[in-house]
N, C-alpha and C positions, 0 to 999 in steps of 0.2 A: 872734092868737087861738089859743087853745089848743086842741089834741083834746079830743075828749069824753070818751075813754076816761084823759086824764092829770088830771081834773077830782076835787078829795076825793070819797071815797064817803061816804056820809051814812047809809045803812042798811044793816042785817048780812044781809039777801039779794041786796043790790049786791055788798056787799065777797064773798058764796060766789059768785056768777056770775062774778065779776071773776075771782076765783082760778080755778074751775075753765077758764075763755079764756087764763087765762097759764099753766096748765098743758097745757091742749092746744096752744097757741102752742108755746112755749117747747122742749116733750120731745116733737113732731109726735107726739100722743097723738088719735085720735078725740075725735069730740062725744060718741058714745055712750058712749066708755070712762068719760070724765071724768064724762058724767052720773049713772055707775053707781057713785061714788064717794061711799062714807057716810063718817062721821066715825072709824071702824074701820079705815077701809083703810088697811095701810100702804102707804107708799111708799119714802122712801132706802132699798137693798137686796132692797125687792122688785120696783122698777120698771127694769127693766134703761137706760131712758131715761134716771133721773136718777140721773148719777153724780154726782162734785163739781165738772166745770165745768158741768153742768148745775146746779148748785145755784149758784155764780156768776150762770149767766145768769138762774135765777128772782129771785132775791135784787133785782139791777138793775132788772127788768121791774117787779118791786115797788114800788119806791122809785121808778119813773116812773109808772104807772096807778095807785098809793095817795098818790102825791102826799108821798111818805114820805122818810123817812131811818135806811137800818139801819147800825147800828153792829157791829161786829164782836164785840163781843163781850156784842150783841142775841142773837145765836146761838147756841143749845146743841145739842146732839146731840138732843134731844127735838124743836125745831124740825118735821125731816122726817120726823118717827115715821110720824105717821098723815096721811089729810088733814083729822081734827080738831083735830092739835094745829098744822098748817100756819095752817088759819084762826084759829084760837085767835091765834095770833101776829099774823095780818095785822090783825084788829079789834083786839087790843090797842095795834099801832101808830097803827092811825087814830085807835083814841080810843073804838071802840063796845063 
């Protein structure tokens, strides 16, 4: 039986809750931090958390809790801009 949390997401307020738990997961970031996180904020370079093996280990947590598969060259430098275009990316892999 599978976790619940490696289950598809099926709606785009799953797949923002999901992201912002693998962000607090992942960069040991608060709940509050994460919840205070609009579609504006950035993050690579102003999160001192995520560097790029931090961006490694979100990428994998990814493709385990979206049920996904990123490709390498899925990824552009816009990816980690904000955590709008973060989600942007994760719904367009699921498919929402």
């Amino acid at each position: 039986m599978r976790a619940e949390h490696s289950q598809p997401v099926d709606r785009a307020m799953d797949i923002e809750t999901l992201m912002r738990g693998l962000l607090r997961d992942v960069l040991g970031l608060s709940q509050d931090r994460v919840d205070a996180f609009d579609a504006d904020t950035p993050l690579f370079g102003a999160l001192p958390e995520l560097d790029s093996m931090a961006v490694a280990g979100l990428l994998t947590e990814m493709e385990d809790r979206l049920d996904i598969l990123i490709e390498d060259d899925d990824i552009d430098g816009d990816t980690f801009e904000t955590f709008g275009t973060l989600l942007a990316f994760a719904k367009a892999k699921v498919g929402n």
